[in-house]
C-alpha positions as CSV (number, residue, x, y, z in Angstrom):
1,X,27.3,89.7,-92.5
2,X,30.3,89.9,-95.2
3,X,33.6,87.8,-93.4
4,X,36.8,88.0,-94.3
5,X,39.0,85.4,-92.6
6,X,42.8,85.4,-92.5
7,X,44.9,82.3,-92.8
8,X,48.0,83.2,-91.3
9,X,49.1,79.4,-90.7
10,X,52.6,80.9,-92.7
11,X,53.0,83.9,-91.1
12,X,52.2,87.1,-92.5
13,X,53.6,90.4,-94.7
14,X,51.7,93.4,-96.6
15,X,53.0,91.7,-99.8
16,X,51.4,88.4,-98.6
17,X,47.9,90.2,-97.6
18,X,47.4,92.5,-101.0
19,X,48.2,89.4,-103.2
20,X,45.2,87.5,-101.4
21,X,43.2,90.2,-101.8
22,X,44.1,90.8,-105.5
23,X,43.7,87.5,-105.6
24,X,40.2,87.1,-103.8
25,X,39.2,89.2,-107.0
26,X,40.0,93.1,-106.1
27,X,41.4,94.1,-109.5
28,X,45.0,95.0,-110.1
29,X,44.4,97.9,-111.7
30,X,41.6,99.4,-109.7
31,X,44.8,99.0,-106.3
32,X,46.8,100.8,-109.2
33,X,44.6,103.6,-109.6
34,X,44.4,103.7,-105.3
35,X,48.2,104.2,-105.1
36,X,47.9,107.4,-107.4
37,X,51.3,109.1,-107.6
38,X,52.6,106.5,-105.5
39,X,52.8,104.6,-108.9
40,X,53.9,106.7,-111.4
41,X,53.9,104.1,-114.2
42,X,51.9,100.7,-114.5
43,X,55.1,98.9,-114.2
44,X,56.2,99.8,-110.7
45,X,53.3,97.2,-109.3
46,X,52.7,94.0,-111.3
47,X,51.7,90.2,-109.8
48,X,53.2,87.2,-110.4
49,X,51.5,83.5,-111.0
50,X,54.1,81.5,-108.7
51,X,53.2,78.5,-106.8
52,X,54.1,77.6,-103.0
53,X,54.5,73.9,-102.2
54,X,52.0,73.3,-104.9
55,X,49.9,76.1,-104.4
56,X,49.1,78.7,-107.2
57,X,49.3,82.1,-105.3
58,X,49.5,85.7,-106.2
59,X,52.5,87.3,-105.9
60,X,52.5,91.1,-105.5
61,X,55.8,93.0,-106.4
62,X,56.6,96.5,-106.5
63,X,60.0,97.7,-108.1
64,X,62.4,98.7,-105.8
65,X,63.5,102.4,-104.8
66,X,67.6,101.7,-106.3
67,X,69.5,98.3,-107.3
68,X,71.0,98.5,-103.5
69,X,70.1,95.4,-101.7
70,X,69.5,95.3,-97.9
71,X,71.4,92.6,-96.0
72,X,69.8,89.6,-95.7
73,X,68.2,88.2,-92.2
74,X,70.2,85.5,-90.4
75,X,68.7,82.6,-88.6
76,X,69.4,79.8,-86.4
77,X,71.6,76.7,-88.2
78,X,71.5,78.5,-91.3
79,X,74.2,81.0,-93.7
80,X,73.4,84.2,-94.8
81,X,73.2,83.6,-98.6
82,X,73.2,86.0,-101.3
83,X,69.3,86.5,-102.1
84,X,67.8,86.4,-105.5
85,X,66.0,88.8,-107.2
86,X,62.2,88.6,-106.2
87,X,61.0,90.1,-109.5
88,X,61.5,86.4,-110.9
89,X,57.9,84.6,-110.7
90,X,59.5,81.8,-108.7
91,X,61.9,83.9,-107.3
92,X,63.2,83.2,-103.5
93,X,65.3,84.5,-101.0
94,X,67.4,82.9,-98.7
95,X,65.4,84.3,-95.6
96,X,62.1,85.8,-95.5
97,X,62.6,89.4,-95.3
98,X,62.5,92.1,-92.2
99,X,61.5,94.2,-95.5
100,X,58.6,92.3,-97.3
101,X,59.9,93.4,-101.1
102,X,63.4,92.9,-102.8
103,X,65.8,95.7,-104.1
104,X,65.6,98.8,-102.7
105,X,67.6,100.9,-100.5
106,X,67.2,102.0,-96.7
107,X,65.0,104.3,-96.2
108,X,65.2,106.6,-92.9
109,X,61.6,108.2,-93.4
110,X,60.0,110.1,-90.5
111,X,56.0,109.8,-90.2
112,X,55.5,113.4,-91.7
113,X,56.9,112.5,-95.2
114,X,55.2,108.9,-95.1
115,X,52.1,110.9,-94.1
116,X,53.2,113.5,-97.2
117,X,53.6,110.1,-99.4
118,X,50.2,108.6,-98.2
119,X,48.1,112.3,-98.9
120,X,49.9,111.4,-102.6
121,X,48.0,108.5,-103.2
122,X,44.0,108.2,-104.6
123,X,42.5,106.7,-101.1
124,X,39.3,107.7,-100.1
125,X,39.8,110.7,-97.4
126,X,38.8,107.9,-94.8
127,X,41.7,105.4,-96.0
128,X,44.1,108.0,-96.0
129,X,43.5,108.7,-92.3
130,X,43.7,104.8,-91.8
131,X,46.7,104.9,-93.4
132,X,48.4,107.7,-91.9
133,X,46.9,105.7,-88.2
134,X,48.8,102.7,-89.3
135,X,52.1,103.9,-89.5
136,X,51.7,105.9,-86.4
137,X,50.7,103.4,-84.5
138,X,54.1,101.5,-86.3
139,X,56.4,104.6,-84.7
140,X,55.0,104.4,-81.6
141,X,56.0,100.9,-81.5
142,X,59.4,101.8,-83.0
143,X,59.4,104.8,-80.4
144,X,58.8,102.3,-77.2
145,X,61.5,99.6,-78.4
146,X,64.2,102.2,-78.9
147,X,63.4,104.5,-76.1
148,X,63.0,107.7,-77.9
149,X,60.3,110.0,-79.1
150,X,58.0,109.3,-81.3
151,X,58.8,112.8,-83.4
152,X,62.6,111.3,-83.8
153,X,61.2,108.2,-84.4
154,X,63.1,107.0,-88.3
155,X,61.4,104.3,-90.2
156,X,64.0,102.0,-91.5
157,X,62.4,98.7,-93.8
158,X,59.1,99.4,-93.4
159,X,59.8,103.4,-94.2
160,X,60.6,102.3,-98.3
161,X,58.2,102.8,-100.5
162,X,57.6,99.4,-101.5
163,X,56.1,98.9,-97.8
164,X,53.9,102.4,-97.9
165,X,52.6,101.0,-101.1
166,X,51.5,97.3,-99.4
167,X,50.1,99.3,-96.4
168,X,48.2,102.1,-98.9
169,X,46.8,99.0,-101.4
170,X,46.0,96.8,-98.8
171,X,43.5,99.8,-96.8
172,X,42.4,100.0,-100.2
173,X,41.6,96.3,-101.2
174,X,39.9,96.0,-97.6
175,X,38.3,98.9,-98.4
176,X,36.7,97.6,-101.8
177,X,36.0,94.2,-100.1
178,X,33.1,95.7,-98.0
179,X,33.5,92.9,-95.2
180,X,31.9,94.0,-91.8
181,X,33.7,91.3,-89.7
182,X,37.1,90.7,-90.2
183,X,38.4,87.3,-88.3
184,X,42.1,86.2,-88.0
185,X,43.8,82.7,-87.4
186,X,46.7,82.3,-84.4
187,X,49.9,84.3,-86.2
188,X,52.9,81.9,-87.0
189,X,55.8,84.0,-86.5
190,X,58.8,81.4,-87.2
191,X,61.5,81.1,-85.2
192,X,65.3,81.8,-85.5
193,X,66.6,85.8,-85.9
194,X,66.9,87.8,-88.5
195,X,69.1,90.9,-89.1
196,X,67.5,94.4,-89.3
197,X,69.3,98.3,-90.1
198,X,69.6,97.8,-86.0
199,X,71.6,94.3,-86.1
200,X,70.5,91.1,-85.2
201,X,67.3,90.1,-83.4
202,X,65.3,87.0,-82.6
203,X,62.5,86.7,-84.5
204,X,59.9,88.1,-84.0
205,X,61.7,91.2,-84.3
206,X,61.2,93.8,-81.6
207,X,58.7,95.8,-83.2
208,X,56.9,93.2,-84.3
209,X,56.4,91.6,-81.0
210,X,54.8,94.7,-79.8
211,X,52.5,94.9,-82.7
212,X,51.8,91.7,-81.8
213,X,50.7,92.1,-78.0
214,X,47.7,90.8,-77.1
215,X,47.2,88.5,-80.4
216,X,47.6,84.7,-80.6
217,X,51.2,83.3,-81.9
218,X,53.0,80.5,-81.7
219,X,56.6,79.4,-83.0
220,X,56.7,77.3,-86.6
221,X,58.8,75.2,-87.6
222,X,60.7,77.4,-90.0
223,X,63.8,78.8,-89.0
224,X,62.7,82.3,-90.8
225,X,61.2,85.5,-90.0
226,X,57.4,84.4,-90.9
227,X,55.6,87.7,-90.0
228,X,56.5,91.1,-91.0
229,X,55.9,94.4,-89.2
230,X,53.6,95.5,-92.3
231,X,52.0,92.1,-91.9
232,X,51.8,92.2,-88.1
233,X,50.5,96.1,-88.6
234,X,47.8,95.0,-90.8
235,X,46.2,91.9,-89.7
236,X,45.9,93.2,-85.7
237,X,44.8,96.7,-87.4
238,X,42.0,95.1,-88.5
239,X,41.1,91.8,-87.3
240,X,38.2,92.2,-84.9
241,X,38.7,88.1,-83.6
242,X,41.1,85.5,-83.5
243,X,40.6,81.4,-83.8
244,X,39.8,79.2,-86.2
245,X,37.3,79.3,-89.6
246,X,34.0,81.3,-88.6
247,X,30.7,79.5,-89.8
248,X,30.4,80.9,-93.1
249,X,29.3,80.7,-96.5
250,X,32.6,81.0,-98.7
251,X,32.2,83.0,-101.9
252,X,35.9,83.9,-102.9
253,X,39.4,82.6,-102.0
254,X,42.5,84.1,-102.4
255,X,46.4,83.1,-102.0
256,X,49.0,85.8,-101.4
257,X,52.1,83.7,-102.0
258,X,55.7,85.0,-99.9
259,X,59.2,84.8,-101.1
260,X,60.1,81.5,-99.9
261,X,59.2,78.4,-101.2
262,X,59.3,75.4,-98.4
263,X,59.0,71.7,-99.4
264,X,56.7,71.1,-97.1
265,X,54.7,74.5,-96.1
266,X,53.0,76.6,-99.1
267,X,54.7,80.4,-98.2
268,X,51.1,81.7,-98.3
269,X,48.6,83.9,-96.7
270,X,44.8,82.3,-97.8
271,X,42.0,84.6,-97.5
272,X,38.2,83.5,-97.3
273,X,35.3,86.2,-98.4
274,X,32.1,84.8,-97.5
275,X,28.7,85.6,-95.7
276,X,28.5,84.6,-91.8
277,X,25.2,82.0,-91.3
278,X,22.5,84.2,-89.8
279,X,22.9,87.1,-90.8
280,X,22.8,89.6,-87.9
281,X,22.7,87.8,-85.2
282,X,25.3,85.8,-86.3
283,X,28.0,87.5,-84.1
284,X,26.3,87.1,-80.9
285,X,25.7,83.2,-81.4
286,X,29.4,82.3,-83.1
287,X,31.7,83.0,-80.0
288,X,34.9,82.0,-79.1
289,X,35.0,81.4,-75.4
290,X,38.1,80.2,-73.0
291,X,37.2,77.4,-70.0
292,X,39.0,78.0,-67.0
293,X,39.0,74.7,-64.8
294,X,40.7,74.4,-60.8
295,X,39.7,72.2,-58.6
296,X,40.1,72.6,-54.6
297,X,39.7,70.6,-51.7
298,X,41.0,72.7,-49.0
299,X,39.1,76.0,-48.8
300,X,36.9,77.7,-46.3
301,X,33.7,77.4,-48.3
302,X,32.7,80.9,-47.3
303,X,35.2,81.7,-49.5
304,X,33.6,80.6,-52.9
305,X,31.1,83.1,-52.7
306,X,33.0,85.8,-52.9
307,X,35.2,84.1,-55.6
308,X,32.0,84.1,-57.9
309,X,31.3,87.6,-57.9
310,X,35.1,88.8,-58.3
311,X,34.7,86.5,-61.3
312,X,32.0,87.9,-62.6
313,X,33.0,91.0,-61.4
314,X,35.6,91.1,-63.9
315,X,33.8,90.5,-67.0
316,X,33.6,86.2,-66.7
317,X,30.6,85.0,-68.7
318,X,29.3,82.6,-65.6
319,X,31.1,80.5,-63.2
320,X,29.8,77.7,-61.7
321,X,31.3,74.7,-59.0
322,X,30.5,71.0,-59.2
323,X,31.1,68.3,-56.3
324,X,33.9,66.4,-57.5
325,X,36.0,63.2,-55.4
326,X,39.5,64.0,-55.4
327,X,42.6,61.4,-54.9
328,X,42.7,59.4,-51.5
329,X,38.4,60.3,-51.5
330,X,38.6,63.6,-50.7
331,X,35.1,65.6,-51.5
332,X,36.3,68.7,-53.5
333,X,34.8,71.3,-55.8
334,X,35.2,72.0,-59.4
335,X,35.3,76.0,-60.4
336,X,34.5,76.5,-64.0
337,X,34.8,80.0,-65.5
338,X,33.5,80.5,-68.7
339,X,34.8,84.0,-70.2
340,X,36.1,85.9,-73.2
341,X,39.6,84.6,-74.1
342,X,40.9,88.0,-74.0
343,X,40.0,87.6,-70.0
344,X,41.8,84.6,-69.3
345,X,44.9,86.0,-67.8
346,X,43.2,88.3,-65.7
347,X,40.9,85.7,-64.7
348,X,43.4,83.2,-63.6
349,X,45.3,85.7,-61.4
350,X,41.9,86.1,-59.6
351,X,41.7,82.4,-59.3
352,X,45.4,82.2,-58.1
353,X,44.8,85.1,-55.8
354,X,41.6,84.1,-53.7
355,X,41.9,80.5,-53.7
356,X,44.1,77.5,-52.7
357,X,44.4,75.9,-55.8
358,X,47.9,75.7,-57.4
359,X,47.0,74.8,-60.9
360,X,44.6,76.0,-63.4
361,X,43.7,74.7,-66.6
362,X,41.7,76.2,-69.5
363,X,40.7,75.5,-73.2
364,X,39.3,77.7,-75.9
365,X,36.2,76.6,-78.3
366,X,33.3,77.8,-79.5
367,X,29.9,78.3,-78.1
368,X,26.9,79.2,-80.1
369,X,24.4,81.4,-78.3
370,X,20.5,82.4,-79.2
371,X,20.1,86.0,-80.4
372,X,18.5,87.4,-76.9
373,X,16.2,90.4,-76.2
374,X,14.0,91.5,-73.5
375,X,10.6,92.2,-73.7
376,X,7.1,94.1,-71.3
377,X,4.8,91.9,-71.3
378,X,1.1,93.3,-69.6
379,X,-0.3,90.8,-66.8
380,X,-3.2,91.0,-64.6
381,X,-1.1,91.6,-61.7
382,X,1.4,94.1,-63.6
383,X,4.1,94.1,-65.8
384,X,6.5,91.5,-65.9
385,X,9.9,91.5,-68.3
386,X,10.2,88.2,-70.2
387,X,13.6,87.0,-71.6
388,X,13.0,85.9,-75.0
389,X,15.4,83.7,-77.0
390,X,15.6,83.6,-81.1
391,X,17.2,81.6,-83.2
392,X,16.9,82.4,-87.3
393,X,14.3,85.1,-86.3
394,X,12.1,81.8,-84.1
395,X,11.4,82.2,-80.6
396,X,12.7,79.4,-79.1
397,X,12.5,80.0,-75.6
398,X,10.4,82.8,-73.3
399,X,11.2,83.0,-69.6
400,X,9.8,86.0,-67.3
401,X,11.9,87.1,-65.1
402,X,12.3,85.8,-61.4
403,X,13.0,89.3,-59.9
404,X,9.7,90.4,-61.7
405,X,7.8,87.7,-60.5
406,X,8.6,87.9,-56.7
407,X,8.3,91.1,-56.5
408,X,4.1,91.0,-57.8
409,X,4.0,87.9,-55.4
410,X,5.0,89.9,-52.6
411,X,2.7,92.8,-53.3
412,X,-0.9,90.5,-54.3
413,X,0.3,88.2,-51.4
414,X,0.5,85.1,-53.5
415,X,3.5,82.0,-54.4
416,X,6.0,83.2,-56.9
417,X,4.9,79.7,-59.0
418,X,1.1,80.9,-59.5
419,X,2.7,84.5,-60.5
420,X,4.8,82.8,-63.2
421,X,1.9,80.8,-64.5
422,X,-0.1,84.2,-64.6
423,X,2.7,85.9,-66.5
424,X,3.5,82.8,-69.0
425,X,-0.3,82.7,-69.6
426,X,-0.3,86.5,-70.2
427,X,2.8,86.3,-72.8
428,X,1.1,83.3,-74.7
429,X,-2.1,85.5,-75.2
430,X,-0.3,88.4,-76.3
431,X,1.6,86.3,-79.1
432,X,-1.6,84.8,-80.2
433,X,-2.7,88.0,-80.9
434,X,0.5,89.4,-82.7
435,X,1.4,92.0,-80.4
């Protein structure tokens, strides 16, 4: 299975993400060719070598619409300084960008001419729909934090062409990688505000927060806008998980470098291109899971139960309760719930809801599970399912099933154990002989 994994550990823009890409090894010229009309010459997109904290990254620029500059974000214990030009190849700007690029002027664009731009360029007829998605998906975030429309819905930053063209080569570049899993890290989205055609907001800005629902962030250190809405449009367009490095074999690395250059903190976005271990069944044993832990001493014990199967009810993996001593020696009970992390809020307002407890804790990690299937296996008694378990294509593990097994014990009149013995016995045979 091809991976791509996104290292967003310094935020993210469109810039940032095609200059990985490009530099990951999807040629300049072939994004060139992508953009169509969007380019009219070779020299309105060209890279950079620049280097971020001691990092050699690509920098992707794209010449700006008019020698107008936009006003530069604000942020917390900091001036608004007059920015330098980004075409430089160690160029920097005094705050990272609401835009991702340097001079051009606002552009008030509605979706119909950036879908009339996007039909311009030489995408595949798929990538143009996925671009012409994208930026709806963008209005309607636009729409919801204004409170209008989405058909009077004006795209300011991101509606310059500079930003179509990131959205437009980055589809493309994706496009060429051929990944089938796509895996983000946790999104640092700075801290601070930044100034926008609206006035000032704190970071992230409003439409970038919604983009952002759902998704893992957390607040750097930088006082700077560290996530654009291109980048936030693009990596939770696409990313299919979130968490740390997937087990993989890396075959190509790429650094997208951002305008700012921190002492500390390379300004880049890293991309890995590799193969996941085990091929297909890869996805199903690599999970990221969340723990959910309470523990509870003064519950009716009927009660736990019904807990479980509200739990797993609502999509929780398995839950389980251990006997625990609690302070001054009172017996109690430990509920674990094991679940999908996207679950965990859901699942701890259950928890909250039906029990006593008034604190629960959780951790996220990864499990890794046998590839699974489910098998008829022909007994002398009847037919019994078995559970088999796999591992690199091995069987590991074959269990029949219980259900199965009482049920023939209840019809030949015999224990449940001599059943299972009977349908083990019959599994083995079949094996032996290859079936």
């Amino acid at each position: 299975m091809k991976t791509l994994y996104l290292d967003c550990f310094s935020g993210a823009a469109g810039d940032m993400l095609l200059g990985a890409l490009i530099d990951a090894g999807v040629p300049l010229d072939e994004v060139r060719h992508a953009l169509g009309s969007l380019a009219i010459s070779p020299d309105v997109v060209w890279t950079d070598r620049v280097t971020r904290a001691g990092i050699a990254a690509t920098k992707f620029c794209v010449r700006g619409e008019d020698s107008a500059r936009e006003p530069a974000p604000v942020h917390a214990h900091s001036h608004v300084g007059a920015a330098q030009s980004r075409s430089h190849s160690h160029a920097q700007s005094d705050a990272e960008h609401h835009h991702d690029h340097g001079p051009h002027v606002h552009e008030h664009r509605t979706l119909t001419e950036i879908a009339a731009l996007i039909d311009r360029s030489a995408l595949s007829a798929d990538g143009k729909a996925r671009a012409t998605q994208l930026f709806t998906r963008l209005g309607q975030a636009e729409a919801a934090v204004h409170g209008v429309s989405l058909d009077r819905v004006h795209l300011h930053e991101v509606g310059a062409l500079d930003s179509i063209i990131d959205i437009v080569g980055a589809v493309f570049a994706i496009e060429q990688l051929g990944v089938t899993r796509i895996v983000s890290s946790p999104l640092n989205v700075g801290s601070g505000s930044i100034r926008s055609a609206h006035g000032v907001y704190p970071v992230p800005a409003p439409a970038t927060a919604r983009l952002l629902t759902g998704v893992p962030i957390y607040s750097g250190p930088q006082q700077v806008e560290m996530v654009t809405p291109t980048g936030a449009l693009l990596v939770t367009a696409y990313a299919q998980e979130y968490g740390s490095v997937p087990p993989m074999r890396v075959q190509q690395i790429g650094y997208g470098a951002g305008s700012r250059d921190f002492a500390d903190t390379p300004n880049v976005l890293r991309v890995l291109v590799g193969e996941s271990d085990g091929a297909a069944g890869d996805k199903h044993r690599h999970q990221h899971i969340v723990v959910l832990e309470a523990e509870i001493d003064d519950m009716n014990p009927q009660i736990f139960g019904v807990l479980m199967d509200r739990l797993l009810a609502q999509g929780a993996l398995d839950v389980f309760y251990t006997a625990i001593q609690m302070k001054k020696g009172r017996p109690g009970t430990l509920l674990s719930v094991i679940a999908a992390p996207e679950l965990r809020e859901p699942l701890t307002a259950t928890i909250f809801r039906e029990t006593t407890t008034i604190g629960v804790r959780y951790r996220e990690m990864l499990r890794e599970c046998l590839d699974r299937e489910t098998i008829q296996v022909a007994t002398p008694l009847g037919t019994v399912r078995f559970k088999i378990a796999k591992r690199n294509g091995d069987v590991l593990n074959a269990s029949p099933e219980f259900d199965d097994c009482v049920r023939l014990a209840a019809e030949h009149n015999l224990p449940t154990k001599q059943v299972q013995a009977v349908a083990t016995q019959a599994y083995l045979d079949a094996k032996n002989r290859g079936l």
